[in-house]
C-alpha positions in Angstrom: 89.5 -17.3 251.9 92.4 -20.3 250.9 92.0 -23.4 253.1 95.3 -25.7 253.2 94.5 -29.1 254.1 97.3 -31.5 255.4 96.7 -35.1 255.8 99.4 -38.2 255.8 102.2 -38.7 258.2 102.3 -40.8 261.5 104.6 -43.3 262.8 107.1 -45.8 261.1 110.0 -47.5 261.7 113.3 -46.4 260.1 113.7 -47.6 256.5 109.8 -47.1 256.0 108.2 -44.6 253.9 105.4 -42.3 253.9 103.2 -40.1 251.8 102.2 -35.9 253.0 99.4 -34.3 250.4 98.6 -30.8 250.8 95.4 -29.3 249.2 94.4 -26.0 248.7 91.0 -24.8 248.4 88.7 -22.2 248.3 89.5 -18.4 247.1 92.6 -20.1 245.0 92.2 -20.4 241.3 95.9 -22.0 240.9 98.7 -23.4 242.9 101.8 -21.3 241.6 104.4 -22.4 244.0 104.4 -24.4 247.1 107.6 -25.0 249.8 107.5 -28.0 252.5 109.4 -27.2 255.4 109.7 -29.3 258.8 110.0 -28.3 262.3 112.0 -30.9 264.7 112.1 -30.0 268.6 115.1 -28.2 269.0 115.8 -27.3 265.6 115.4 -24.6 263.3 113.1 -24.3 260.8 114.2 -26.5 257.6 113.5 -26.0 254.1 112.9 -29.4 252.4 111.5 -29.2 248.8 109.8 -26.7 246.8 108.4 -25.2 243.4 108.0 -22.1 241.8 106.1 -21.8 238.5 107.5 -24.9 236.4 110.9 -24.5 237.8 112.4 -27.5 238.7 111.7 -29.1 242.0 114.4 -28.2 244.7 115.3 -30.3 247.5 117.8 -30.1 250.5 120.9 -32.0 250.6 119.3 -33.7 253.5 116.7 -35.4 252.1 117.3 -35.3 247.8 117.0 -38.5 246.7 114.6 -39.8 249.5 112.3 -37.2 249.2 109.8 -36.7 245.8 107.4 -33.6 245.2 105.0 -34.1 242.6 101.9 -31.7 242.1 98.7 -32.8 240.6 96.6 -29.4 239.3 93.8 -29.8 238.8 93.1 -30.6 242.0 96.1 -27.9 243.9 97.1 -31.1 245.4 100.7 -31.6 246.2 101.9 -34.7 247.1 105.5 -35.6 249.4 106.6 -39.1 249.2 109.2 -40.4 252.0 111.2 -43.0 251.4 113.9 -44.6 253.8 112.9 -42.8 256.3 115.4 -41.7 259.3 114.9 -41.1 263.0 116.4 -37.3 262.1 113.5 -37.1 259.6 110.9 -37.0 262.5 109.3 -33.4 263.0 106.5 -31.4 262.2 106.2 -30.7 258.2 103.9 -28.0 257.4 103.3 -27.1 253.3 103.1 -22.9 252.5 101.1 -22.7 249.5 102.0 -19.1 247.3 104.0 -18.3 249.6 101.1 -17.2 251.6 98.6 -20.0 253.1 100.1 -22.8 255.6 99.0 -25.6 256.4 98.5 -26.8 260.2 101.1 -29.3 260.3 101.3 -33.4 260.5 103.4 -34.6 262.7 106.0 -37.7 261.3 107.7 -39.6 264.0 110.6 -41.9 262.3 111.1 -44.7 265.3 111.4 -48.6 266.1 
C-alpha cells in the first residue's frame, strides 16, 4: 500500500507565493517519476510540471518560470514552489506519483 500525502496551499494575494510538498510513503521503495496537475472549476485538467527518471523537469508554458519542482529522495518528497502567483493559478493541484498513486488534492485560491 503507497500513501501520497499533500500538504501546503491556501490563500494569497496575487504576486505572493506558495510552497505544495507531496510525499510518498509506504509500499514505495523509490519515487521514479512524479506529474503535478491542477484542476480549476470549469476547466480541464492541466498538466503543470513533471519528472521522469532524471529527465529534465518539464513545465507548461503557463506557469515556466513561476513554477520550480525540485525532489528530495531520500525522503520521496517533492516539493512545488509558486511564485507570483495569479488569480488564474487558483485550482485544485493534485501530485500522481509513478504514474500510479494521487494525492487528495490542496486547494490554492490566488485572490485580494
Amino acid at each position: 500500500q503507497v500513501d501520497v500525502v499533500q500538504s501546503g496551499g491556501g490563500l494569497v494575494q496575487p504576486g505572493g507565493s506558495l510552497r505544495l510538498s507531496c510525499a510518498a510513503s509506504g509500499d514505495i521503495i523509490q519515487i521514479k517519476s512524479v506529474v503535478w496537475f491542477r484542476e480549476a472549476p470549469g476547466k480541464q485538467r492541466e498538466l503543470i510540471a513533471g519528472f521522469t527518471g532524471w529527465s529534465p523537469i518539464d513545465y507548461a508554458a503557463s506557469v515556466k518560470g513561476r513554477f520550480t519542482m525540485s525532489r528530495v529522495n531520500s525522503q520521496n518528497t517533492v516539493f512545488l514552489e509558486m511564485e507570483s502567483l495569479k488569480p488564474e493559478d487558483t485550482a485544485v493541484y493534485f501530485c500522481n506519483v509513478n504514474d500510479a498513486y494521487w494525492g487528495r488534492g490542496t486547494q490554492v485560491t490566488v485572490a485580494s
